[in-house]
N, CA and C atoms as an extended XYZ file, in Angstrom:
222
Properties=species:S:1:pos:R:3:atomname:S:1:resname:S:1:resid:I:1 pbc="F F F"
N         5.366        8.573        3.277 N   UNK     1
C         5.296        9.278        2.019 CA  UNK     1
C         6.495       10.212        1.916 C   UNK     1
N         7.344       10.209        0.702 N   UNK     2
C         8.653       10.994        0.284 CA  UNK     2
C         7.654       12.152       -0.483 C   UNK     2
N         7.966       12.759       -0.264 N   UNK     3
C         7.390       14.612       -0.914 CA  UNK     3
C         9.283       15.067       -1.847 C   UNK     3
N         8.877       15.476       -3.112 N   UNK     4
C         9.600       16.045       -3.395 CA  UNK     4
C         9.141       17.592       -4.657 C   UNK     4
N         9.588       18.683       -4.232 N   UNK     5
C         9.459       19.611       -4.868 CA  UNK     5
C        10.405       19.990       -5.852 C   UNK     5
N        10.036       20.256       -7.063 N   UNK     6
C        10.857       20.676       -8.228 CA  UNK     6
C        11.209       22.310       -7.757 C   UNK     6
N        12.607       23.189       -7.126 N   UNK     7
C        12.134       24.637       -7.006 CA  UNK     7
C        12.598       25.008       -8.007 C   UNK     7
N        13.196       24.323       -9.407 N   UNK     8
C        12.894       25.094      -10.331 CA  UNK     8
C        11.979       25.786      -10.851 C   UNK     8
N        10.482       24.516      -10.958 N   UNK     9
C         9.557       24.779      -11.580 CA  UNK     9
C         8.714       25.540      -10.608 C   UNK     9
N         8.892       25.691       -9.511 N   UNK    10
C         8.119       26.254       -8.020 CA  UNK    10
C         7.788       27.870       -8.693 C   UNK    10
N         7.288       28.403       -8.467 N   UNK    11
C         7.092       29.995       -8.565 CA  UNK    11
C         6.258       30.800       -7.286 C   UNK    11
N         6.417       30.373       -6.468 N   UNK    12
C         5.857       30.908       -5.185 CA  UNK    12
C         4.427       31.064       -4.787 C   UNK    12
N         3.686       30.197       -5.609 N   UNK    13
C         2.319       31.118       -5.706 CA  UNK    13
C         2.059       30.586       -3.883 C   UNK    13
N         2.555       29.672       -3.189 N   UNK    14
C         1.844       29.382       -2.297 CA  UNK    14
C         0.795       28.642       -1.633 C   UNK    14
N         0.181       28.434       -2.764 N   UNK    15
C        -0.979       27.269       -2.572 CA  UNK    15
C        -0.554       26.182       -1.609 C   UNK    15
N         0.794       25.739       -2.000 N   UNK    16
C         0.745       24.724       -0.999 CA  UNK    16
C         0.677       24.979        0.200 C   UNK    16
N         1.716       26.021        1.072 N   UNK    17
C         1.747       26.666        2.206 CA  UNK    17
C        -0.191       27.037        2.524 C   UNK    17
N        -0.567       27.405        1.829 N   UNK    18
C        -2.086       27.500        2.430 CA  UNK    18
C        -2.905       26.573        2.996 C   UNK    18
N        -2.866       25.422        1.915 N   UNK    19
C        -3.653       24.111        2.347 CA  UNK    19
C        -2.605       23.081        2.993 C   UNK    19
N        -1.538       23.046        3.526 N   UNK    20
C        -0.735       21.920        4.449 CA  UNK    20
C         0.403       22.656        5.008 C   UNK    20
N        -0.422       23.429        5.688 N   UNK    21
C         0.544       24.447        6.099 CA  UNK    21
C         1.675       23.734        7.297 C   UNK    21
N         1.291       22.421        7.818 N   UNK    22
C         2.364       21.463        8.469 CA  UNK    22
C         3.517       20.787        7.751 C   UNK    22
N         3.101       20.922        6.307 N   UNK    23
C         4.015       20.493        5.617 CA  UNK    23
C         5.537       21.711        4.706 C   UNK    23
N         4.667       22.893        4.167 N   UNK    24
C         5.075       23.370        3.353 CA  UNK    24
C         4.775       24.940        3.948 C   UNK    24
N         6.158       25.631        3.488 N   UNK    25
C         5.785       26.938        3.936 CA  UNK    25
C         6.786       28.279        3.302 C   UNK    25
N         6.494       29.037        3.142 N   UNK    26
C         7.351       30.387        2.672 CA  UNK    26
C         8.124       30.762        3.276 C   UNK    26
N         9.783       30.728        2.759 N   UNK    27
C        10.449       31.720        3.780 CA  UNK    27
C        10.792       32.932        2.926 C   UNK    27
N        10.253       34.081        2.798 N   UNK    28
C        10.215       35.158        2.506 CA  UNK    28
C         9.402       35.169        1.546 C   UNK    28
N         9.531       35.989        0.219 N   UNK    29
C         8.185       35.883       -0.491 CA  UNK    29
C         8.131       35.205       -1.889 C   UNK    29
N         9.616       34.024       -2.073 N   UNK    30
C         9.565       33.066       -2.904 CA  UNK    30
C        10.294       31.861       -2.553 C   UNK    30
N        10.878       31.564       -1.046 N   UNK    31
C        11.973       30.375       -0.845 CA  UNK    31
C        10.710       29.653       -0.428 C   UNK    31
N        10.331       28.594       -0.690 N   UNK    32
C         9.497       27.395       -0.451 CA  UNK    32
C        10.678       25.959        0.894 C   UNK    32
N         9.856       26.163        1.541 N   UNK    33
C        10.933       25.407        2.728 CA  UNK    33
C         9.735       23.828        2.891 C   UNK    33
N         9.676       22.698        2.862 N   UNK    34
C         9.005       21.631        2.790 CA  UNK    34
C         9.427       20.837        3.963 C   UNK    34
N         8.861       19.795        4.673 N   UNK    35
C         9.080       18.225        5.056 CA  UNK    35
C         9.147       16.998        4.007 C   UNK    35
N        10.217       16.908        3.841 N   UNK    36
C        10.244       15.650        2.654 CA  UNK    36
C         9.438       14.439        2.893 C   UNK    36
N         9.362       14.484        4.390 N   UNK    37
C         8.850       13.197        4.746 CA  UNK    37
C         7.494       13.016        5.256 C   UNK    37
N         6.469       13.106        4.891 N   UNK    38
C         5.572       13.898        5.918 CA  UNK    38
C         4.613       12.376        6.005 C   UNK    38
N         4.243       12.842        7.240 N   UNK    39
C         3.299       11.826        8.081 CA  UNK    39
C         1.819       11.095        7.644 C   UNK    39
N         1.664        9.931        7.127 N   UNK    40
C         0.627        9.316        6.403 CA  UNK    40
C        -0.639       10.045        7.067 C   UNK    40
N        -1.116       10.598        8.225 N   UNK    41
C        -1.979       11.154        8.255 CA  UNK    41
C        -2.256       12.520        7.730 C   UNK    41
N        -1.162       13.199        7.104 N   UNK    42
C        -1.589       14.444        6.541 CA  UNK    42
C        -1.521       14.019        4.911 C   UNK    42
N        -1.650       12.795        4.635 N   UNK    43
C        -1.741       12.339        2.837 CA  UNK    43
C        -3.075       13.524        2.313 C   UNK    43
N        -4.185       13.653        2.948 N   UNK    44
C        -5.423       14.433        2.023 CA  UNK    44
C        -4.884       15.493        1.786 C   UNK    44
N        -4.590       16.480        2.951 N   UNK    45
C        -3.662       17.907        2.464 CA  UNK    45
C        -2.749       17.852        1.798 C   UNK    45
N        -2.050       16.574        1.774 N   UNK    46
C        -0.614       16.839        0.595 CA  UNK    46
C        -1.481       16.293       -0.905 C   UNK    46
N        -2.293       16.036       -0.984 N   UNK    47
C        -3.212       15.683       -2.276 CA  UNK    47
C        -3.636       16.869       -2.228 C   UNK    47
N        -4.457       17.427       -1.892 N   UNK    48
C        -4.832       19.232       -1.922 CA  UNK    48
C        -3.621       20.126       -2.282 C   UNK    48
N        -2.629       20.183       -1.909 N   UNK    49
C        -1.741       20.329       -2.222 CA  UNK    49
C        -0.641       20.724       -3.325 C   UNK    49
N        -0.505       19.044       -3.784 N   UNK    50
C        -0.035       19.352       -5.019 CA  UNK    50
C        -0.789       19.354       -6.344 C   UNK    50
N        -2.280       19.209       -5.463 N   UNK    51
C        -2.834       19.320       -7.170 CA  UNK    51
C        -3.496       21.006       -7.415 C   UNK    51
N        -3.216       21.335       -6.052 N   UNK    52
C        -3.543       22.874       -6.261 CA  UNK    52
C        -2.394       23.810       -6.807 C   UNK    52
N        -0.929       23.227       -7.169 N   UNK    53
C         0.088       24.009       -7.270 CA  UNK    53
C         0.005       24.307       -8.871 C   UNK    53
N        -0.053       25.070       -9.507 N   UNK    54
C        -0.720       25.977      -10.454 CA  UNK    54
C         0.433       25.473      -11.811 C   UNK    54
N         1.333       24.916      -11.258 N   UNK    55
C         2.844       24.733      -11.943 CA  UNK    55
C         3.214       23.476      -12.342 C   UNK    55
N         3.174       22.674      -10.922 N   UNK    56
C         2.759       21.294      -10.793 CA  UNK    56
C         3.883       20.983      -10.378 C   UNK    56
N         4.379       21.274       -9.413 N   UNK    57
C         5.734       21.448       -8.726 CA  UNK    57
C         6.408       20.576       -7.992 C   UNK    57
N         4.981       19.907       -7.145 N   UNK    58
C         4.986       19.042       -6.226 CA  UNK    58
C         4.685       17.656       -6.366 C   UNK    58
N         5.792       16.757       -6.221 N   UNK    59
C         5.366       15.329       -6.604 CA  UNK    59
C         5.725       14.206       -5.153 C   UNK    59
N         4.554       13.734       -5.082 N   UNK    60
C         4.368       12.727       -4.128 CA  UNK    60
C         4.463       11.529       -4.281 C   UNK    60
N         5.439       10.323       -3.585 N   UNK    61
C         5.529        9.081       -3.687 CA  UNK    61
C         5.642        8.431       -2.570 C   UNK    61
N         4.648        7.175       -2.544 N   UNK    62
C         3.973        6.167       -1.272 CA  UNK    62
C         5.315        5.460       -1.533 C   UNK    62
N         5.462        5.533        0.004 N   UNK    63
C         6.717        4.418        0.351 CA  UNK    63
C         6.105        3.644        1.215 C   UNK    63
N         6.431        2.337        0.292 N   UNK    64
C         5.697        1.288        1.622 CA  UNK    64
C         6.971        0.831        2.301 C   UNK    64
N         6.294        0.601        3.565 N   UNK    65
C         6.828       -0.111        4.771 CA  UNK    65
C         6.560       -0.895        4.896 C   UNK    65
N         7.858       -1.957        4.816 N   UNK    66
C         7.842       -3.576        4.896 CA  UNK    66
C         6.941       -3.764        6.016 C   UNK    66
N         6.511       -5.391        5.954 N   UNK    67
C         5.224       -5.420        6.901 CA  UNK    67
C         5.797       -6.094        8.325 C   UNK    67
N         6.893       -6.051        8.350 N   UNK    68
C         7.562       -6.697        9.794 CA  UNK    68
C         7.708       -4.951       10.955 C   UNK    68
N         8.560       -4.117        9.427 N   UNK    69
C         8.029       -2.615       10.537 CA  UNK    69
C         7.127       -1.977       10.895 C   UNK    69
N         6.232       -2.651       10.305 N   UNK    70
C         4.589       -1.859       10.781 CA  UNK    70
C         4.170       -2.877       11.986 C   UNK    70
N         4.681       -4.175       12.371 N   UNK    71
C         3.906       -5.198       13.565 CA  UNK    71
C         5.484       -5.309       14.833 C   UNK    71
N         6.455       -4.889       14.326 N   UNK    72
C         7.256       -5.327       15.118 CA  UNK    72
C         8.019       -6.145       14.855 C   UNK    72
N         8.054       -7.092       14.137 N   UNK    73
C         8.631       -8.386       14.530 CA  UNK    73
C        10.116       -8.454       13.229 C   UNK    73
N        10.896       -9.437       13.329 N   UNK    74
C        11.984       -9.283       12.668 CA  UNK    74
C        12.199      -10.784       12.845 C   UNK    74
């Protein structure tokens, strides 16, 4: 999953940093610092996430992985 944040539209409220706090976090008391890339097992918190961001800041897109890199083979 590609994570991308608008910090225009961002306004610090934080929400995200609260609920995926592995993903998203505050550096001081409005720079929003993210993982663009974040790990298919934290998908529920990044759904908590951006639908908690008050602004709507945060937009998430499923990247699939061809099915030879998910078994190995080539």
């Amino acid at each position: 999953m590609r994570i991308a944040v608008d910090l225009n539209r961002c306004q610090g409220y934080a929400q995200c940093a609260f609920l995926a706090p592995e993903i998203f976090a505050m550096h001081g008391e409005e720079a929003l610092l993210y993982n663009p890339e974040a790990d298919e097992a934290q998908r529920e918190k990044l759904a908590q996430a951006a639908t908690a961001c008050p602004v709507q800041a945060i937009l998430v897109d499923a990247v699939d992985v061809p099915a030879e890199a998910v078994s190995g083979e080539r």
